[in-house]
C-alpha positions in Angstrom: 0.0 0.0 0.0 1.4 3.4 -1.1 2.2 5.7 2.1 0.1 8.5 2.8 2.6 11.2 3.5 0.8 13.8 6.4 4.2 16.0 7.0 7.1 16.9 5.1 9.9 19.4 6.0 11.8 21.2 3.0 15.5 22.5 2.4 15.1 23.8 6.3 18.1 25.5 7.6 18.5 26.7 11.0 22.0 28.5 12.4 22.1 29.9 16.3 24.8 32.4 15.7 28.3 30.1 14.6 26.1 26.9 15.0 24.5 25.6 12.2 22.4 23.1 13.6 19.9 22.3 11.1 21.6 22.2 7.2 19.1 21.6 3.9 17.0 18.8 5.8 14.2 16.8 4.0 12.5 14.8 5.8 8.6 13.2 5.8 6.7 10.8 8.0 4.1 8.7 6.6 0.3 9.1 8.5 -0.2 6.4 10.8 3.0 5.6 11.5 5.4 5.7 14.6 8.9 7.7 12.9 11.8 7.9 15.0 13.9 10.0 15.4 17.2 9.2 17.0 21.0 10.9 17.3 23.3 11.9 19.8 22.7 15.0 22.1 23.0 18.3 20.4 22.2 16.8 17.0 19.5 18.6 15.6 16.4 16.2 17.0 14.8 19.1 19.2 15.6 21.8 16.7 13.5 19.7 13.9 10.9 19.2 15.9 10.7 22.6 17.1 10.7 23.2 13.6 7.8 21.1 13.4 5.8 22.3 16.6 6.0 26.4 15.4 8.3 26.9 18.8 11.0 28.3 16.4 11.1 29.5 13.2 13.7 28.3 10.1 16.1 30.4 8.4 15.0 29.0 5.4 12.2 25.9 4.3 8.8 25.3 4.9 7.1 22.8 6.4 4.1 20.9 4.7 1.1 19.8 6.9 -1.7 17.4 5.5 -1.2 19.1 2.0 -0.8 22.5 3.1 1.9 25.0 3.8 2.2 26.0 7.7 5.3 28.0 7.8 3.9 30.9 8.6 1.8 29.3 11.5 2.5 30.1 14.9 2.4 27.3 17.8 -0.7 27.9 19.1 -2.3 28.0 15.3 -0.5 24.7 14.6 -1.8 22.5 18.0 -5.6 23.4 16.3 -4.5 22.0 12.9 -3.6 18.8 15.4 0.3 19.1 16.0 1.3 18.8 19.4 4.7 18.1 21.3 4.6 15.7 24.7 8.3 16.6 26.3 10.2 14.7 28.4 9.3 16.2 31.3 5.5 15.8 31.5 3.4 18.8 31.7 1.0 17.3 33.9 -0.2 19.2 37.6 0.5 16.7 39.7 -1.7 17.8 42.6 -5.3 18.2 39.8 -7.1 14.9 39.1 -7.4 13.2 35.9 -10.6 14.8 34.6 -8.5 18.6 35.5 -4.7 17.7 33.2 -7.1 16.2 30.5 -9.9 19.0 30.5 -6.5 22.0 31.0 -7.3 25.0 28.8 -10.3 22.8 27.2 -12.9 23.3 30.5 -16.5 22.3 29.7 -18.1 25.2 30.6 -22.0 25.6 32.0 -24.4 28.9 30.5 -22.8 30.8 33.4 -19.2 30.6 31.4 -18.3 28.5 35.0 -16.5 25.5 35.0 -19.1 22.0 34.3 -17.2 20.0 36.6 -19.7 16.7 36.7 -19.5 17.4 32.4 -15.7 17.5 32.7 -15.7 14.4 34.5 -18.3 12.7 32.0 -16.3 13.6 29.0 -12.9 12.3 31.1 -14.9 9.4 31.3 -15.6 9.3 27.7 -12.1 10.0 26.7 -10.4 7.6 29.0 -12.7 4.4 27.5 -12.1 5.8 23.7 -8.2 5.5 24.6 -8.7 2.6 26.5 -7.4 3.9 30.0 -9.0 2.4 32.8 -8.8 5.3 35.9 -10.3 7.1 38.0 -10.8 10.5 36.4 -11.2 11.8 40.2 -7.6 10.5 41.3 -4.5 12.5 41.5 -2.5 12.3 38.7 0.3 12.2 41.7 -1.1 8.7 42.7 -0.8 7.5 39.4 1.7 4.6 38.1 4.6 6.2 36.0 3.0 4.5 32.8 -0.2 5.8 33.2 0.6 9.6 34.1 2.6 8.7 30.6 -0.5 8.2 29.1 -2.7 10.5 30.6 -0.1 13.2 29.1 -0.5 11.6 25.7 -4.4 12.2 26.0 -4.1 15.2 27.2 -2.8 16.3 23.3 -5.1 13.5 21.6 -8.0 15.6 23.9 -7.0 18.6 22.6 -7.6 17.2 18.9 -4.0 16.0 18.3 -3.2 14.4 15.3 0.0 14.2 14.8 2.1 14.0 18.1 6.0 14.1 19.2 7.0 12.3 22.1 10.2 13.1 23.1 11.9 10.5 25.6 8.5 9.5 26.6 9.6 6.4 28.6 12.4 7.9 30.7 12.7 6.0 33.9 9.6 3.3 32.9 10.6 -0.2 33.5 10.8 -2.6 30.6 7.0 -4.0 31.3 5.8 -0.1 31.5 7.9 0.9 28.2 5.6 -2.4 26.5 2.5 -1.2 27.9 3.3 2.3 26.8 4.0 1.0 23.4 1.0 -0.6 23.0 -1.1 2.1 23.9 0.7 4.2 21.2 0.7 1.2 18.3 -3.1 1.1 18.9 -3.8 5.0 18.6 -1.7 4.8 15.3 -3.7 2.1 13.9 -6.3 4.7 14.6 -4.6 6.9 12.2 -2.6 9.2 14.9 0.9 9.6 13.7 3.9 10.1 16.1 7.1 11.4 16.3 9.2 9.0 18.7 12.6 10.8 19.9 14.8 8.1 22.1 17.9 6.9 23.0 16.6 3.7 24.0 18.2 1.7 20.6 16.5 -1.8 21.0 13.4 0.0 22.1 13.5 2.3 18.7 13.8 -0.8 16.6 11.1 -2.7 17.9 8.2 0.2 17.4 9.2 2.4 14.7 7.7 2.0 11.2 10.7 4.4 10.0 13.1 5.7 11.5 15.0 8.9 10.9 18.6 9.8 12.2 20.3 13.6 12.6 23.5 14.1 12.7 25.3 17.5 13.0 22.6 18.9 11.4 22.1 16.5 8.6 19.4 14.2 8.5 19.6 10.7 7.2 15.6 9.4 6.2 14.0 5.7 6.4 17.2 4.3 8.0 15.6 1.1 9.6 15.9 -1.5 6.4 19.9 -0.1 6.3 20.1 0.2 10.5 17.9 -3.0 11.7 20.5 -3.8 14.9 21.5 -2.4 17.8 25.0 -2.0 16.4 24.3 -0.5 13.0 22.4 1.8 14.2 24.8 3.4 17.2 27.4 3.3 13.9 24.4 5.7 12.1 24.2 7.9 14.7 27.4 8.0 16.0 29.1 8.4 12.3 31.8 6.0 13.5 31.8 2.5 15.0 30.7 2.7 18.9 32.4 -0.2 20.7 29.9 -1.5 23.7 31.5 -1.5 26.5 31.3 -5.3 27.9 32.3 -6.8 31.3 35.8 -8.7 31.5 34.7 -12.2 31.0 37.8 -13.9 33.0 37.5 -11.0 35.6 38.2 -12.9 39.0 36.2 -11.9 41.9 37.5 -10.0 45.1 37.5 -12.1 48.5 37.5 -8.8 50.1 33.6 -7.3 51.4 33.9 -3.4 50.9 29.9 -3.4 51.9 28.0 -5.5 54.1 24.2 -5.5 55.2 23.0 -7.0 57.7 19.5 -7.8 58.6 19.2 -4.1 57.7 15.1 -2.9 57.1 13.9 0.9 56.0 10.5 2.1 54.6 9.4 -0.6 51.8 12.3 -2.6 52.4 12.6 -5.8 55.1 15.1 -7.1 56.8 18.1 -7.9 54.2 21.4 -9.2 54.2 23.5 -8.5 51.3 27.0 -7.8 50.6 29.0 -5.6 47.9 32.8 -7.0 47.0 35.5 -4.6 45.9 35.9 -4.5 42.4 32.6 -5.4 41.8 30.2 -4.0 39.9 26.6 -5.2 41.4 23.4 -4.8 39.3 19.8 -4.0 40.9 16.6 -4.7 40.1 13.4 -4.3 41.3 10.0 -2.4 40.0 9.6 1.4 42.4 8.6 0.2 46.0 10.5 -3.5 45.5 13.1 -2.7 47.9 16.0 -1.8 44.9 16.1 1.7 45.8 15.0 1.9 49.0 17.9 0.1 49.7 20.4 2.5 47.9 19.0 5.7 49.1 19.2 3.9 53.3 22.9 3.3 52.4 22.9 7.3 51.4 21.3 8.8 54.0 18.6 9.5 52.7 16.0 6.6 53.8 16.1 6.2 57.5 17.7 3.0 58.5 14.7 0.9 60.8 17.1 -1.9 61.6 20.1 -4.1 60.7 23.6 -3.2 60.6 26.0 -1.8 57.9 29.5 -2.8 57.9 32.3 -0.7 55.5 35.8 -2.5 55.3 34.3 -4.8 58.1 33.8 -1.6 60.4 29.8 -0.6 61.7 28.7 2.7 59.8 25.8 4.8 61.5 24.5 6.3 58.2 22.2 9.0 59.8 22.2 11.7 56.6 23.9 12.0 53.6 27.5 13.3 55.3 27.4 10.0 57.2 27.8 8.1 53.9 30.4 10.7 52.5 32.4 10.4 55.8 32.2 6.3 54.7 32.9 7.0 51.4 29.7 5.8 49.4 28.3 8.0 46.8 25.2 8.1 45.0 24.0 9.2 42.1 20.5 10.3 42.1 18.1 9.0 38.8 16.8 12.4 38.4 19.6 14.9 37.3 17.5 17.8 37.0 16.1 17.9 40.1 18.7 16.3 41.9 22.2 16.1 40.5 22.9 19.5 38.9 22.5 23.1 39.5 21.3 24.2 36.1 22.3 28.0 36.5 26.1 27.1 37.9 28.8 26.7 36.0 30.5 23.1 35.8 33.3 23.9 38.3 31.0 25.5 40.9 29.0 22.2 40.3 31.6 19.6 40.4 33.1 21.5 43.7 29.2 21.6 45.5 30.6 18.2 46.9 33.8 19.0 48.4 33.0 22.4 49.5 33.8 21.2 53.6 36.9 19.3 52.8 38.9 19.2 49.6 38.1 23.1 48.6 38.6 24.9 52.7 41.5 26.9 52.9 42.5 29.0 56.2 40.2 30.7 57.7 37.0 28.8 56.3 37.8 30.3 52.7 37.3 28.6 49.3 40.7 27.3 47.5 38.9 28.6 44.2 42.2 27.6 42.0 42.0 24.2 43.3 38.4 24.1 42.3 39.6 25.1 38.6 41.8 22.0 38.9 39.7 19.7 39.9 37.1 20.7 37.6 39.4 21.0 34.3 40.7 17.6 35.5 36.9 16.1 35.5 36.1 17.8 32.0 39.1 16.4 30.4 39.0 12.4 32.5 35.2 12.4 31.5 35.4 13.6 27.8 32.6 16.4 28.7 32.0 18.7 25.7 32.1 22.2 26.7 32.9 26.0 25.5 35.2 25.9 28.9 34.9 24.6 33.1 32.7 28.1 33.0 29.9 26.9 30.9 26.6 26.7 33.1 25.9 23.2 33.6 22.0 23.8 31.3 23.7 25.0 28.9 25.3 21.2 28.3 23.7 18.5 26.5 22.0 15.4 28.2 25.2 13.1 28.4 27.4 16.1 29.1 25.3 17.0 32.4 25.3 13.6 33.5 29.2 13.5 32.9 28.9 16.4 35.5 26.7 14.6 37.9 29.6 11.7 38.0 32.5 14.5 38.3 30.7 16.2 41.4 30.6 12.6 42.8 33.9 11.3 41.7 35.6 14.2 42.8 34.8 12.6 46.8 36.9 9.9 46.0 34.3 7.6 46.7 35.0 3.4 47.7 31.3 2.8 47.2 29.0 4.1 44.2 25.7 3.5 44.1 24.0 4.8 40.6 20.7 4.7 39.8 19.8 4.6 36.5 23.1 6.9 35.3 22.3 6.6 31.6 18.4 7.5 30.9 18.2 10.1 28.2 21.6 10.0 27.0 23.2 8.9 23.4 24.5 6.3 22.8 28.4 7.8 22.5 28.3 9.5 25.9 26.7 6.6 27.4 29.6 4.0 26.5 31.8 6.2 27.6 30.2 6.1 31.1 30.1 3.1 31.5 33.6 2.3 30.5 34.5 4.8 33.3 32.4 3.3 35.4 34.5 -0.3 34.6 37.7 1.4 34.8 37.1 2.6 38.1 35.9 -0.9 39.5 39.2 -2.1 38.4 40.8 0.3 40.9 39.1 -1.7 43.4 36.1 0.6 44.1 32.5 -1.1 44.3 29.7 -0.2 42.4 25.7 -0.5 42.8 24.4 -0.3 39.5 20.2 0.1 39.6 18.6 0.2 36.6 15.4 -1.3 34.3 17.6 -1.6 31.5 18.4 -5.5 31.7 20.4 -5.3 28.2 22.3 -2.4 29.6 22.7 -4.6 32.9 23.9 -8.0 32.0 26.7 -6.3 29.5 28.3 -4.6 32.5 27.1 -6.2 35.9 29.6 -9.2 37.8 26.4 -10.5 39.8 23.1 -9.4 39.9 20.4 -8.7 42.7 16.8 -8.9 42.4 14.2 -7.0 44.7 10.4 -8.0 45.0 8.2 -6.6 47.7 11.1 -5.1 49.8 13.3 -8.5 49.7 16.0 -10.0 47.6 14.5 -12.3 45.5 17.3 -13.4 43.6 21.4 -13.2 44.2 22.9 -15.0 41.1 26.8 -13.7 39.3 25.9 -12.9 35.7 26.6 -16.0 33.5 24.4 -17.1 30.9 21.7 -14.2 32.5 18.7 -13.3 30.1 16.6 -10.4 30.4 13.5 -12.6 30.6 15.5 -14.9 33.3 15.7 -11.9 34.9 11.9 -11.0 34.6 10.8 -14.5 35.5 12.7 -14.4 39.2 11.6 -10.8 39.8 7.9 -11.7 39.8 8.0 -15.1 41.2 7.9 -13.0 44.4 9.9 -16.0 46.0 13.5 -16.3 46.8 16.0 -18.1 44.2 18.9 -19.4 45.6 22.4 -17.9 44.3 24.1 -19.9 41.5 
């Protein structure tokens, strides 16, 4: 069947003073379809579909919409004609109930011009069983599961008359069975005829539910890659515009005799008494769903989860982890999932940031002062060990790309000297280039003999780079097994037997 073309992009340029970051791009998506876009950080992807939205305007181009030429349509004029834009960071009000996000800007409205609430609620209903969401429309979107606030953010723009929708890293921080469910919510709306832009970084995810698949790359866009880019590999090569090595665990590495971590009947909110024990050297990978115990565990060991019970011993020595300068003072480090609200100061420069965690030790000089030189050091030392891509240390850390701010997350850590690091999920949203390169850090530093919790829902990610791996189900260790011959479904199968498997 011949492909119904509902958008095309011509001969758009776009420069922001020296940076040319879109150059001549084509580029179409068929109606119905699920077209991805994929490339490293600073690429082009957002320009384009800003491009796209009516956020910014091209140098040069048009843009095609159902037949018709919308150029010259602002943002506002193109969400009627059905274009909308889902970002990463969900535009959702936590705190108003389903029926409120849906209804935002769209109230039903009584002869008084007042708000219809019980009609709100009805057409929420309505809506929810036409998309085939099964809430409450009078429940906090707060309360929600991840996937479904997902969702309820897609409806919001299919509400709103949305035809043609970008979702830009719309499962960010979902677990495997979420990003499926997700998925299959969005496969059925396009068999419906609702076309969507996917942007990811996600590469197996990307080839399983695009129909096409477009890659940008310094501004150049390369169309209908998937029949030339159908694996993982070929595809990081597209996008990278080089071969990307991924980074793999040593497969005759030995294991350390020596415990740098050990837990001991220790419990905390959502998590039961565990015992558990990190070697040094090792890298140890976590899993669990949100509430299983997996993070709960991390975030007691931080400080930052009150410790109920149980004992934790560093180099064989009891720890009292109070508060986060407990762990510091024991050398475990954490870094947090969510970087934007937790891991950088967007409005700092890098060196300010990467200092932020030596501040009371490695940067006082006499008299309670700042050793600001040292600072510079330390920071130019990071920037260069960690391959971060800036105009110089002074460059505010939002300035950076996705991968380049979480290279700055690892240098504020990293710069405590930690023996223990704890990471949770320290590659969402980031390409493919800068997230090899973490993780080879991450390997290097193991091999120095410092031990690392690695938590994540990427399983592919996880068995590449994990020595053993630990599985959480309702607030216990469900599994303890060292990665040979591991599977991602394996791994699936023991987290939801909900019953323990002993350690092979």
């Amino acid at each position: 069947m011949e492909r119904e073309t509902i958008l095309e992009v011509r001969d758009v340029v776009k420069t922001f003073g020296a940076t040319r970051a879109l150059i001549d791009v084509n580029f179409s998506v068929g109606k119905g379809t699920i077209h991805s876009l994929v490339g490293r950080n600073g690429a082009g992807k957002s320009t384009l579909v800003n491009v796209i939205a009516g956020v910014i305007r091209p140098d040069r181009g048009s843009v095609v919409f159902g037949g018709s030429e919308i150029s010259g349509l602002s943002l506002k004029e193109r969400q009627k004609l059905g274009i909308r834009l889902v970002t990463q960071h969900a535009s959702i009000v936590p705190d108003l109930d389903v029926a409120e996000n849906i209804s935002m800007g769209l109230w039903a409205k009584n002869r008084l011009r007042m708000i219809d609430w019980k009609r709100m609620h009805e057409r929420a209903r309505e809506v929810m069983n036409e998309f085939g969401l099964d809430v409450d429309t009078r429940k906090s979107v707060r309360h929600l599961t991840p996937v479904d606030q997902r969702k309820v953010n897609i409806i919001r723009a299919l509400f709103g008359g949305g035809k043609f929708v970008i979702l830009d890293e719309p499962t960010t921080s979902l677990s495997s069975e979420d990003r499926d469910n997700l998925f299959k919510f969005v496969r059925e709306q396009a068999e419906k005829g609702i076309t969507f832009i996917l942007i990811s970084h996600y590469l197996d995810e990307i080839l399983r539910v695009s129909d096409e698949i477009t890659t940008v790359r310094d501004g150049l866009v390369f169309p209908n890659m998937k029949g030339d880019a159908d694996t993982h590999d070929k595809l990081a090569r597209v996008i990278a515009g080089e071969d990307v090595e991924l980074v793999t665990r040593d497969a005759d590495k030995t294991p350390s005799a020596d415990v740098l971590l050990e837990c001991e009947g220790v419990s905390a909110a959502f998590l039961k008494p565990t015992d558990t024990k990190v070697y040094r050297g090792e890298i140890v990978g976590y899993v669990g769903f949100p509430g299983s115990g997996a993070r709960e565990i991390c975030t007691m060991l931080y400080g930052l989860n009150k410790r109920q019970g149980g004992i934790v011993r560093v180099n064989g020595k009891a720890a009292e982890i109070r508060r986060v300068s407990d762990a510091l003072k024991h050398g475990i480090c954490y870094v947090p999932n969510d970087r934007h609200a937790d891991g950088i100061v967007g409005i700092m420069p890098i060196d300010e940031n990467i200092g932020l965690s030596i501040l009371r030790d490695k940067l006082r000089s006499l008299f309670g002062l700042l050793n600001l030189s040292k600072e510079r050091d330390i920071a130019a030392r990071s920037v260069e060990t960690l391959k971060i891509k800036a105009s110089s240390i002074k460059a505010l850390a939002n300035s950076l790309s996705g991968g380049n701010q979480q290279k700055v997350v690892l240098a504020k850590v990293l710069a405590c000297s930690p023996r223990l690091l704890i990471l949770d999920e320290p590659t969402i949203g980031i390409d493919i280039k800068s997230r090899e390169e973490i993780i080879g850090l991450i390997k290097d530093l193991t091999r120095e003999g410092m031990g690392v919790i690695y938590l994540t829902n990427d399983y592919d990610e996880l068995l590449r780079i994990a020595d053993r791996v630990v599985i959480f189900n309702d607030g216990q260790i469900v599994g303890d097994m060292e990665n040979k011959n591991l599977t991602p479904e394996t791994i699936i199968e023991i987290r939801d037997k909900n019953e323990r498997v002993a350690a092979e």
